[in-house]
N, C-alpha and C positions, 0 to 999 in steps of 0.2 A: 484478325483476332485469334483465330486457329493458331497461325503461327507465333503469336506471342507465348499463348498456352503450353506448348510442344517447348519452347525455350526456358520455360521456370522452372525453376532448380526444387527438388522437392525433398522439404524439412520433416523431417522426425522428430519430437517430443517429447521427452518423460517428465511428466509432471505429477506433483501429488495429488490434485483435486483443482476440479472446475469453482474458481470465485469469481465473484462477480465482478470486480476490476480488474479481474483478466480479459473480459473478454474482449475488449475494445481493441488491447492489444492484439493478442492471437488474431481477432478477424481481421488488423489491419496487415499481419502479417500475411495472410492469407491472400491477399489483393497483388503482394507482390513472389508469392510462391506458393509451390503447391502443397499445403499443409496438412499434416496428421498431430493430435496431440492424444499422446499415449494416458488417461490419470492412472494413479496408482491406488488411490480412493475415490468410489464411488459419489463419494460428499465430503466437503469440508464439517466437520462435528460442530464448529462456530456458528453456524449459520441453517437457521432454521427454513430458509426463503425455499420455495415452491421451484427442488430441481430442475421438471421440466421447463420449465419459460425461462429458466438458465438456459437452455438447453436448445430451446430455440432461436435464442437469438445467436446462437454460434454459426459463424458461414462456414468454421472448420470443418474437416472431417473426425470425429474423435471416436476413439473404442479404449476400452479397461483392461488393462490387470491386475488381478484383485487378488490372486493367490501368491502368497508366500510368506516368511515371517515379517512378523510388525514388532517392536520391541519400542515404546515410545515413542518418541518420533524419528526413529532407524526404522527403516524398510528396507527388503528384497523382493522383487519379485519376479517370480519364474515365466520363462515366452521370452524377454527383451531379444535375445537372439532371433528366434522365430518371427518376431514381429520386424526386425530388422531384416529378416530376408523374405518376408513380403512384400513389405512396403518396399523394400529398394531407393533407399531416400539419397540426395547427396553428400548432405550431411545430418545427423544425430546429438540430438541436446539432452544432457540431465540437467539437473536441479544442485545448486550449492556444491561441496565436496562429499555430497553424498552419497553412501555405497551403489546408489545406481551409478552417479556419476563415475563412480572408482570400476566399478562392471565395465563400461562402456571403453577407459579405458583399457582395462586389462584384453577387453576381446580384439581390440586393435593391436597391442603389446604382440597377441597373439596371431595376428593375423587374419582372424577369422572376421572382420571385417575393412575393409581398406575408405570408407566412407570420413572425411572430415568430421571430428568430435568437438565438441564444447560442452557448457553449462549457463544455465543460470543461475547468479551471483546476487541477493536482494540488499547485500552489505550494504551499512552506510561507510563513511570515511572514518567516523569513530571506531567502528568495528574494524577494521582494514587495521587500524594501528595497533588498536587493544580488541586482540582475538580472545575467543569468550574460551578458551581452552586451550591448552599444548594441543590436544587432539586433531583440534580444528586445525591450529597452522600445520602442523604437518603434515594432512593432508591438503590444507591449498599450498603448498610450498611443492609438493609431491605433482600436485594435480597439474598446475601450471605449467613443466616441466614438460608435459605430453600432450596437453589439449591445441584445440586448435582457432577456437575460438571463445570467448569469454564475454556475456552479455551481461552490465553492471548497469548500477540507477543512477551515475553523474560523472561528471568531467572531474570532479576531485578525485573519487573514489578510479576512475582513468589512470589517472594522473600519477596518481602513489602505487597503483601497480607496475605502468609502466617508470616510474622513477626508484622507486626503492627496489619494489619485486624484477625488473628487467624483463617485465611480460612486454610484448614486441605491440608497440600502440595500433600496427593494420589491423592485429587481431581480436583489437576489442570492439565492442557493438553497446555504445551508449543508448540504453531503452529505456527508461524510467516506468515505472506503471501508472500513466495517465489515461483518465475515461476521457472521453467527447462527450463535452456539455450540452449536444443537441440530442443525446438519448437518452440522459440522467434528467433534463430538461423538460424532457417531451408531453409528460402528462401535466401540464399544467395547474388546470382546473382541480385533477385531484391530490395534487401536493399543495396548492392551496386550500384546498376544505380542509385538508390533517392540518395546517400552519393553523387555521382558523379555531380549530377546536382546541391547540395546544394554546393558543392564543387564551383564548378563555376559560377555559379549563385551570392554568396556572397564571391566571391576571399580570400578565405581561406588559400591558398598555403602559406607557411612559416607562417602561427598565429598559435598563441595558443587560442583554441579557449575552454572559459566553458560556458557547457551548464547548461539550467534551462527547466525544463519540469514539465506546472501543469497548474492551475489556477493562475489568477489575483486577489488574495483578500489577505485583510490585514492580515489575519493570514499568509502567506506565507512572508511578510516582503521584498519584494523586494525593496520598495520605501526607506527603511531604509540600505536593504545592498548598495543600488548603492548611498546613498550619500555618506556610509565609504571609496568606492574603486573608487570613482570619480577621484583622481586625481592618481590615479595608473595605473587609462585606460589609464588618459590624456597623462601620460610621458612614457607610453610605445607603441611603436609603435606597437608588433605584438600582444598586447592584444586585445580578444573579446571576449564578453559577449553573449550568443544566448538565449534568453527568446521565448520558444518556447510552446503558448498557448493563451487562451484569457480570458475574467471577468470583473467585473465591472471595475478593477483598470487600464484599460488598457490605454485609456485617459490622465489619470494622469501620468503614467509611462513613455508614449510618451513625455507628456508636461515636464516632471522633467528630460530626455535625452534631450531636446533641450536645456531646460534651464543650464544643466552643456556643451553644446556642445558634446554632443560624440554621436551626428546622427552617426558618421563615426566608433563609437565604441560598440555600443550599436544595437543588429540585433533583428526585431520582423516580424519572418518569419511567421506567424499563428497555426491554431491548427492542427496537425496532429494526426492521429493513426496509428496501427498495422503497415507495413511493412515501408510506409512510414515515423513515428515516427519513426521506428529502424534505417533508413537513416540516422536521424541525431544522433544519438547516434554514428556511423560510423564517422561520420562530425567532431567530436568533439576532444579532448584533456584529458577534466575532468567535472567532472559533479557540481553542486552547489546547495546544498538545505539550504537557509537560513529559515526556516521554525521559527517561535515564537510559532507555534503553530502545531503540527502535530501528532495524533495518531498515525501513522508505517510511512506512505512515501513508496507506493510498487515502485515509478520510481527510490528510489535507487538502489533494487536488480535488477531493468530492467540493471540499466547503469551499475555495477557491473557486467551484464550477458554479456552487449557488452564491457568487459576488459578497463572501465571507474574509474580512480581516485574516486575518490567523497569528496568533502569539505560538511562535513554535519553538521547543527544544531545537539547541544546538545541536543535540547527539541525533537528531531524528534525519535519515537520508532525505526526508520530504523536505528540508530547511534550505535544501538547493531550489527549492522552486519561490521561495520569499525572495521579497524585493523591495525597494523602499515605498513603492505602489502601494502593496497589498498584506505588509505586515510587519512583526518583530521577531528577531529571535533571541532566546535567553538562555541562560545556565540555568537548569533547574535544580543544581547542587549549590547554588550559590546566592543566600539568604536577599541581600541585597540588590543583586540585580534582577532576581524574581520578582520584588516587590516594586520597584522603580519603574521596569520593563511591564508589568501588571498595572500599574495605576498611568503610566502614560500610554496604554493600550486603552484603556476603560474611559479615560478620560477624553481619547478622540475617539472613539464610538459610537454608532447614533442610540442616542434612546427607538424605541420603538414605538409605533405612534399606529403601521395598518400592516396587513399582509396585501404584498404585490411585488409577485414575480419575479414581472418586467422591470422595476423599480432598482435591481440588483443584478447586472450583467456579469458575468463571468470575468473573474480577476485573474485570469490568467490565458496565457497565449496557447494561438493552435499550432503544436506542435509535431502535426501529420508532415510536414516539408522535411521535417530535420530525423523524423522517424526513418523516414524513407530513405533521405540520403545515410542515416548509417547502418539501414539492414543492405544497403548495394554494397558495402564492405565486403560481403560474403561471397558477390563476383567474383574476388579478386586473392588468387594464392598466394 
């Protein structure tokens, strides 16, 4: 065992902030190398949940740098050098085509470190073809050019880098952000008392209820899917919708559910997390992500972990994990196949009848074999 240790190759990280569906990753990374993840913030601002028990369940090693300018979501921050010549890693990852990322290259450009570079890429395959800026592409057109390794969330998104962009396919590392369902899982008893009360609380018995779990802003489209299935709530009685979150849109999503009437269909129960958020995945029926806009969507694989349908955006990178098993995927720009795609979602759904668990196994595979086999990529120059 000694000797396996002394032979792992050890990873560097710059990342923005510890979330919670990272973690499963990083410590699975950790199992096969010796890992450091560098955040850049202290805390994700989205998320209210109690840092340190984030904090513990990490098997990483992690430390902060926290000084330098922030300008929206553009960051610098000062140390990556110094943290790079402590650590002594193999190789070195940023985040997207972000100025760390562009740092990390130039310091190599430079010489001043000789260490294998990469990034992480959270693109979906919509976003890969229609880049959300001139900006953007050229700096991943720029970035490609000099990295060395490129960690993406699917085999399409692979695909079209290595076919269009002529990025070299040894060098990418297919990782998607998926949790293991036996930790999201694990408190049983008290994710069912929170189902229990959501249960009664909002008289769920006999509905079908689909849930929504995120943010309120326009890239997410909710304002648009609840005009298309407006009157499919209206003429169904045990239809419900549960938007489960908050954001600027929320106002407005309030005002556009009175204004079509479905106060009595339409549930905006607030934002939850960890045990509690897995209550209502319990609560629920089928999950719904009409996303217009969405690099991966990790609360698909959550809802997937709690033996959840899922009606998901095409544009969503998580739409790579549906299958004809465990769900649908639709255009959510496209009137008609929202509506179709929506009522033969709703229509094989179960009503809800009890809270139990067990009763709902995980709709999707374990994915730690094929993790494993494409971080050993990294072995290989």
């Amino acid at each position: 065992m000694e000797k396996e240790e002394k032979l792992k190759q050890r990873i560097l990280i710059f990342h923005p902030a510890l979330a919670p569906y990272r973690i499963d990753q990083f410590n699975l990374l950790n199992e096969l190398f010796d890992l450091e993840v560098v955040f850049l913030f202290d805390r994700l601002r989205s998320f209210s949940i109690d840092q340190q028990n984030m904090v513990e369940a990490c098997n990483f090693k992690i430390s902060y740098l926290l000084i330098g300018p922030t300008y929206k979501s553009r960051l610098f921050r000062f140390g990556m050098l110094r943290t790079i010549n402590r650590v002594k890693p193999d190789i070195v990852l940023g985040y997207e085509y972000s100025f760390t990322t562009q740092y990390l290259i130039l310091l190599k450009r430079l010489g001043l470190i000789k260490q294998r570079i990469g990034s992480f890429v959270d693109d979906s395959l919509h976003m890969c073809v229609n880049p959300q800026s001139k900006t953007r592409e050229l700096a991943r057109n720029y970035s490609l050019k000099y990295i060395d390794l490129l960690v993406v969330m699917s085999q399409e998104v692979a695909s079209f880098l290595c076919n269009h962009l002529h990025f070299p396919e040894n060098k990418i590392i297919i990782s998607p952000i998926l949790q293991l369902p036996e930790r999201l899982r694990k408190n049983r008893e008290i994710i069912e008392g929170y189902a229990m009360k959501y249960f009664e609380k909002y008289n769920l018995e006999g509905k079908k209820v689909a849930l929504y779990v995120g943010r309120f802003i326009p890239e997410k489209a909710l304002s648009l899917f609840i005009k298309k299935i407006a009157h499919l709530l209206s003429e169904n009685n045990d239809y419900r919708l549960v938007l489960v979150g908050d954001g600027l849109e929320k106002e407005n999503l309030i005002a556009l559910v009175q204004d079509y009437k479905l106060e009595d269909k339409i549930i905006f129960p607030g934002k939850y997390q960890a045990d509690e958020l897995y209550g209502w995945y319990v609560s629920a029926s089928g999950f719904v992500l009409p996303s217009l806009f969405e690099p991966f969507g990790a609360v698909v694989n959550e809802a997937l972990i709690f033996g959840l349908p899922v009606l998901c955006s095409k544009y969503a990178g998580a739409s790579t994990l549906i299958n004809e098993y465990n769900g649908l995927l639709f255009d959510p720009s496209d009137d008609n196949d929202t509506l179709q795609k929506f009522h033969l979602f709703m229509e094989n759904t179960p009503v809800l009848n009890r809270v139990d668990l067990n009763s709902t196994p995980p709709l999707i595979e374990d994915y730690q074999s094929n993790f494993k086999k494409e971080w050993r990529k990294v072995n290989y120059e």
